[in-house]
C-alpha positions as YAML, in Angstrom:
chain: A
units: angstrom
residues:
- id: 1
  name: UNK
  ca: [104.16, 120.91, 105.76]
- id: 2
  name: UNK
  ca: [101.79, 117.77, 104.61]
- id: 3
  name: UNK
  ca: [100.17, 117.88, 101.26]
- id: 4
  name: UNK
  ca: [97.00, 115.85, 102.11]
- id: 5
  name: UNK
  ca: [95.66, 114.56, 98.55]
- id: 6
  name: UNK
  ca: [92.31, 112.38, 98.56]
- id: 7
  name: UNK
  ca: [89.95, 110.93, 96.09]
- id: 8
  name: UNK
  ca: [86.35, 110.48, 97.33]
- id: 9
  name: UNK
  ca: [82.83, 110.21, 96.25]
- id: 10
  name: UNK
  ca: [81.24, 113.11, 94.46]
- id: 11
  name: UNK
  ca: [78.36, 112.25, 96.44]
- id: 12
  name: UNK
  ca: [80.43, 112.92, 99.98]
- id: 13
  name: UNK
  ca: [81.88, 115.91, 98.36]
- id: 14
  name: UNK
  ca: [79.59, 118.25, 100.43]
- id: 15
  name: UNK
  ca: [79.97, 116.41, 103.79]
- id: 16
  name: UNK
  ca: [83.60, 116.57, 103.38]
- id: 17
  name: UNK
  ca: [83.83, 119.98, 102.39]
- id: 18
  name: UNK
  ca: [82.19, 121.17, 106.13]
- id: 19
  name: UNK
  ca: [83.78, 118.39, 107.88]
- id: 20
  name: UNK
  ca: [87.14, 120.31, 106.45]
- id: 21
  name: UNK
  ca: [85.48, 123.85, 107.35]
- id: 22
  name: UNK
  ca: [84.72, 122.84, 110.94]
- id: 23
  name: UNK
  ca: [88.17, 121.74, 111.45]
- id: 24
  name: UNK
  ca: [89.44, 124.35, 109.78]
- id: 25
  name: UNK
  ca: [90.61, 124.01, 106.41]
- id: 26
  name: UNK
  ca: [89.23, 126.65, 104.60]
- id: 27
  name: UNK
  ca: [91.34, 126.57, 101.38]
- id: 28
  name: UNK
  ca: [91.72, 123.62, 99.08]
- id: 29
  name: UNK
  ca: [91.68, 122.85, 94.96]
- id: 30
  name: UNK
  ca: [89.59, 120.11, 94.08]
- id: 31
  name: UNK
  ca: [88.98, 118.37, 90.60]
- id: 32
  name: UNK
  ca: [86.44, 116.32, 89.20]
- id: 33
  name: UNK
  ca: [87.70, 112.65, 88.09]
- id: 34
  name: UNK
  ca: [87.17, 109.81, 86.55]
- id: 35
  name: UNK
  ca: [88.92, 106.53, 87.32]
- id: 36
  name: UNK
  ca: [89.19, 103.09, 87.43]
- id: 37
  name: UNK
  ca: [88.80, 101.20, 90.74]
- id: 38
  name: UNK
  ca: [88.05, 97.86, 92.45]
- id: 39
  name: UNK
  ca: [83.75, 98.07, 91.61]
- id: 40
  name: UNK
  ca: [83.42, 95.20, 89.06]
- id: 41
  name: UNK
  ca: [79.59, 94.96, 89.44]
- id: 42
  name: UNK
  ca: [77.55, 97.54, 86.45]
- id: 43
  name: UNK
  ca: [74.58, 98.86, 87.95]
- id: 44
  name: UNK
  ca: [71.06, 98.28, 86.95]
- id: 45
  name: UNK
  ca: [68.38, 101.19, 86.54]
- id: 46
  name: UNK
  ca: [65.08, 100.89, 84.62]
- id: 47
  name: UNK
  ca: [66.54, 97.56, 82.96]
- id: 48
  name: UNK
  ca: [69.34, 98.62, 81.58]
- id: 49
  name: UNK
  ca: [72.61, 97.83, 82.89]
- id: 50
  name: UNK
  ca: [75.35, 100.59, 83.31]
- id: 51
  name: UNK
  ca: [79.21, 99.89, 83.25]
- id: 52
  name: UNK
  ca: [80.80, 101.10, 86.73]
- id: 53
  name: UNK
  ca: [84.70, 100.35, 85.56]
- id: 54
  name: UNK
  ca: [84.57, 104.33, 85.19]
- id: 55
  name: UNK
  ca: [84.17, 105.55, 88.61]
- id: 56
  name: UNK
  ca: [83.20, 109.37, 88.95]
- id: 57
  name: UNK
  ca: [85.01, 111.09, 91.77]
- id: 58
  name: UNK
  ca: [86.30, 114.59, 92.88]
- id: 59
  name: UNK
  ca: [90.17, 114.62, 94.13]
- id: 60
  name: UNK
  ca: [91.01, 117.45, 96.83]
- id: 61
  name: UNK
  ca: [94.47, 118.54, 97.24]
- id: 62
  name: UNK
  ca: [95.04, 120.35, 100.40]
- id: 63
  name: UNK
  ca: [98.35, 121.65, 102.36]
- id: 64
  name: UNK
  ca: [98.53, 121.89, 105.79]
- id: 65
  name: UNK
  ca: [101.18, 122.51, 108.80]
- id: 66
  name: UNK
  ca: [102.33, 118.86, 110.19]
- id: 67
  name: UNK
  ca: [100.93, 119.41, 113.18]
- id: 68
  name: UNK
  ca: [97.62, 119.54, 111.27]
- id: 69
  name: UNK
  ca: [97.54, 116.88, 109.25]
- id: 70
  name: UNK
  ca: [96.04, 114.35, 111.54]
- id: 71
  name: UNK
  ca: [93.06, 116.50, 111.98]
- id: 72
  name: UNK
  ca: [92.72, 117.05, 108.35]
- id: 73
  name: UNK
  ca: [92.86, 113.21, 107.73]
- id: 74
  name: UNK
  ca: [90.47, 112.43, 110.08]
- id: 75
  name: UNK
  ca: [87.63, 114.69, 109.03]
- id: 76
  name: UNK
  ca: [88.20, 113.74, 105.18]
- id: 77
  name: UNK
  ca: [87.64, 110.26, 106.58]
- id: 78
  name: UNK
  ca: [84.77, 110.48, 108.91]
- id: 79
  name: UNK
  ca: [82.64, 112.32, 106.96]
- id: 80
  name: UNK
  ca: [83.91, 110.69, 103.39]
- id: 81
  name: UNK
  ca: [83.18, 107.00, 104.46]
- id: 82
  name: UNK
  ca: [80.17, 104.85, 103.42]
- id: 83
  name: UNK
  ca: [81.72, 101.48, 104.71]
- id: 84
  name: UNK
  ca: [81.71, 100.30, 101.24]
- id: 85
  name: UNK
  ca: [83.66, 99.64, 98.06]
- id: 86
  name: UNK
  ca: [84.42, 102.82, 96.62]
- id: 87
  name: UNK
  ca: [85.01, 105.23, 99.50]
- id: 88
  name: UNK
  ca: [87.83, 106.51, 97.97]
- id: 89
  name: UNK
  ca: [91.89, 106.95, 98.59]
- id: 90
  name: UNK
  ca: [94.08, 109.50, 100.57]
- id: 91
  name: UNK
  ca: [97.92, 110.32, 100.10]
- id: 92
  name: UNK
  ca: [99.89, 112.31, 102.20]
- id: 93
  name: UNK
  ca: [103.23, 113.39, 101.07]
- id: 94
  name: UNK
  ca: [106.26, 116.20, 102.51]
- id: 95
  name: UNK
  ca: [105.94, 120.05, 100.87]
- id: 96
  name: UNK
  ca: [109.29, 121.50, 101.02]
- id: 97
  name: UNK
  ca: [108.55, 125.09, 100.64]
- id: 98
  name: UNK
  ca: [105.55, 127.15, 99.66]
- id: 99
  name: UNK
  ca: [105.48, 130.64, 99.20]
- id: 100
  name: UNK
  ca: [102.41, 133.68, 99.29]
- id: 101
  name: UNK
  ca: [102.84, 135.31, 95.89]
- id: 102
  name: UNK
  ca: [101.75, 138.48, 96.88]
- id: 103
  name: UNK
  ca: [103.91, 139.00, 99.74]
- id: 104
  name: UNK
  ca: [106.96, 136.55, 98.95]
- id: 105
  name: UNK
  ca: [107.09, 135.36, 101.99]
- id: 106
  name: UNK
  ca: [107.76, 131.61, 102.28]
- id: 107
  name: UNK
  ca: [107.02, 128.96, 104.76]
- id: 108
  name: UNK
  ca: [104.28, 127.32, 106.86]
- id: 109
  name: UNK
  ca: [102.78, 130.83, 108.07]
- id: 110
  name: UNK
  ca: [101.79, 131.15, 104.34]
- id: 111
  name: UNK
  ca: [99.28, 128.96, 104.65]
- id: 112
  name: UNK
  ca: [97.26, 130.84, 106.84]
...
């Protein structure tokens, strides 16, 4: 099992979460963020300049089957990206066990 983590625009945040849904990845957790990134430039509106070295974003954490991970990836990606600064981050790291609470039964079949 893969546990796909990614940090992406709060603005992409509904085009990810149907890109994951057509693929099928219909469970996730997913926090809103705040961090510090590579945008240096403050952005302007109505005159007054706003400081963008605190960078609003949502982070998903999501656990798939290894054989699923690559699909998972790739629709975070596709429908996450912008092409600029910004778009955001993803980690992908080994689960070693997960269990269904209410049944007790462990491994990958709990995730469905």
């Amino acid at each position: 099992m893969k546990k796909v983590e990614a940090i992406i625009r709060k603005s992409k945040y509904i085009d990810v979460k149907k890109a994951l849904h057509d693929v099928g990845v219909n469970f996730f957790s997913y926090w809103d963020v705040t961090g510090i990134g590579n945008e240096k430039e403050g952005h302007v509106y109505r005159g007054v300049t706003y400081s963008t070295s605190d960078i609003q974003r949502r982070y998903l954490s999501i656990v798939v089957n290894d054989d699923f991970a690559d699909v998972t990836i790739n629709a975070i990606i596709s429908a996450a990206s912008t092409g600029d600064v910004g778009d955001g981050k993803i980690f992908v790291s080994d689960i070693q066990e997960a269990y269904r609470i209410r049944t007790g039964e462990k491994g990958g079949d709990t995730l469905k």
